[in-house]
Structures are given as structure tokens and as C-alpha cells.
C-alpha positions in Angstrom: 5.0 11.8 -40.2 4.4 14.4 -37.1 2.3 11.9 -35.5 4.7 8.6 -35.4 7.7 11.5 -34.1 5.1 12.1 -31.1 4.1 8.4 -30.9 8.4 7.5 -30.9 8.8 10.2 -28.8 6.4 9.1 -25.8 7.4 5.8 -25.8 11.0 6.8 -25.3 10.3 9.7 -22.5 10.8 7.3 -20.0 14.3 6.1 -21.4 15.8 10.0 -22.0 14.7 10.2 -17.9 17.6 8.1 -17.1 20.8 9.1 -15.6 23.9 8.2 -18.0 25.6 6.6 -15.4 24.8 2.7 -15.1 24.3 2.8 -10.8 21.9 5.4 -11.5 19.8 3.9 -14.2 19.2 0.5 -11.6 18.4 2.6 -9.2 15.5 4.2 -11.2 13.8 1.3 -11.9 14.9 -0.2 -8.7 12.6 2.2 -6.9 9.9 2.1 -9.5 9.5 -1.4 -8.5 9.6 -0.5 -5.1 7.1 2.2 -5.8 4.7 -0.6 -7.4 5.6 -3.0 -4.5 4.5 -0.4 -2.0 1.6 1.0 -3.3 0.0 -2.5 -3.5 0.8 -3.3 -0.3 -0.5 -0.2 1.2 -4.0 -1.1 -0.4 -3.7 -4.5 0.6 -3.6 -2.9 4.2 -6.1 0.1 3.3 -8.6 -3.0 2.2 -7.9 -4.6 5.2 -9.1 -1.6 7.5 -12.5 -0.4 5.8 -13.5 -3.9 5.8 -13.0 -3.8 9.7 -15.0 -0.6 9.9 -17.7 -2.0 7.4 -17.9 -4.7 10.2 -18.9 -2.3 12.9 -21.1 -0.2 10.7 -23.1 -3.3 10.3 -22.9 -4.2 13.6 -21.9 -7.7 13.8 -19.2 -8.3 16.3 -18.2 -11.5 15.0 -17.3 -10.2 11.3 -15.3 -7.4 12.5 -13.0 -9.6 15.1 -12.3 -11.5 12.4 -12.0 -8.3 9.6 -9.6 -7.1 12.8 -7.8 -10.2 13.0 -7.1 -10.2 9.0 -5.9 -6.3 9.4 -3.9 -6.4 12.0 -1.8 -9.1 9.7 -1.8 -7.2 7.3 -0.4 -4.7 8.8 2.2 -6.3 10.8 3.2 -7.6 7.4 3.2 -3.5 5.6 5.6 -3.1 9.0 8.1 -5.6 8.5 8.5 -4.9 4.8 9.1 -1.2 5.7 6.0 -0.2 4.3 4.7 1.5 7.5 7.1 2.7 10.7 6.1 0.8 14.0 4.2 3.3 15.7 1.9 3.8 12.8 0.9 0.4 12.7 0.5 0.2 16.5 -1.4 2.8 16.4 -3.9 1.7 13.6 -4.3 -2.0 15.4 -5.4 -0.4 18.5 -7.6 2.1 17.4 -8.9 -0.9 15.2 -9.2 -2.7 18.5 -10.9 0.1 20.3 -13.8 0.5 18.1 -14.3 -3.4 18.0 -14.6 -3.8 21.6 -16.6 -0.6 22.1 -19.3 -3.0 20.0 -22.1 -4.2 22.6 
């Protein structure tokens, strides 16, 4: 009997979390999709970036211009969806850019 209470009462934590008011229960899960939304875009992007620097590591020149290439549209697209501010982005695209054309 205890255990199905805990068991009812876990599965309904989330509910009781909720404001009464009807605005404020949309806007709860409103930004727990944005949460989701966000989080997969950032390791979309995150993806994106090691696979530019796995590029270098290995040092072949044509794998990371094209890794760099892929990146930097995905990060352009993190930008425009308000994922990442501007600056952040330009600055990640041309420190990506740097280390690609520091390769001999």
C-alpha cells in the first residue's frame, strides 16, 4: 500500500509543480520544450566542433575544412534560433578557422 502512494506520488510531482493559474501552467511546459529544443541543438553544435578538432589532431586538412564547413552551419543555425548570442558564435567560427589554417 506504502509503495503504490510513493509510486502515485512521483508520477504526479511534476503536476503539484504547476502554478494554479492557466498562463503559468503553458509557460512551464512551454520552456521545458524549449529546454529540450535547446539542449539538442547545443550538442548538435558541440558535435559539430570536436569533430573539427578531431580533424586537426589527425592532421588531415581536407577533413577538417570540411568538419569546419559543417560547424560553422551549425552554428549559424544555434544563432539564428537564439541558441547562442552573435559574438559567441563569431567567435567559435574563427577560432575554428584559425586552427584549420594554422595546418601545414
Amino acid at each position: 500500500m506504502l509503495v503504490s502512494f510513493v509510486v502515485e506520488w512521483l508520477k504526479n510531482v511534476e503536476e503539484r509543480k504547476l502554478a494554479n493559474i492557466k498562463s503559468a501552467k503553458k509557460r512551464v511546459i512551454t520552456n521545458q520544450k524549449r529546454a529540450e529544443r535547446n539542449k539538442a541543438i547545443r550538442s548538435k553544435t558541440k558535435t559539430a566542433v570536436k569533430k573539427v578538432y578531431a580533424a586537426i589532431e589527425a592532421g588531415d586538412k581536407a577533413a577538417a575544412l570540411e568538419a569546419l564547413r559543417l560547424a560553422t552551419v551549425e552554428l549559424d543555425k544555434a544563432e539564428t534560433k537564439g541558441v547562442y548570442h552573435k559574438n559567441m558564435t563569431s567567435r567559435k567560427v574563427s577560432r575554428l578557422a584559425k586552427a584549420v589554417n594554422k595546418m601545414a
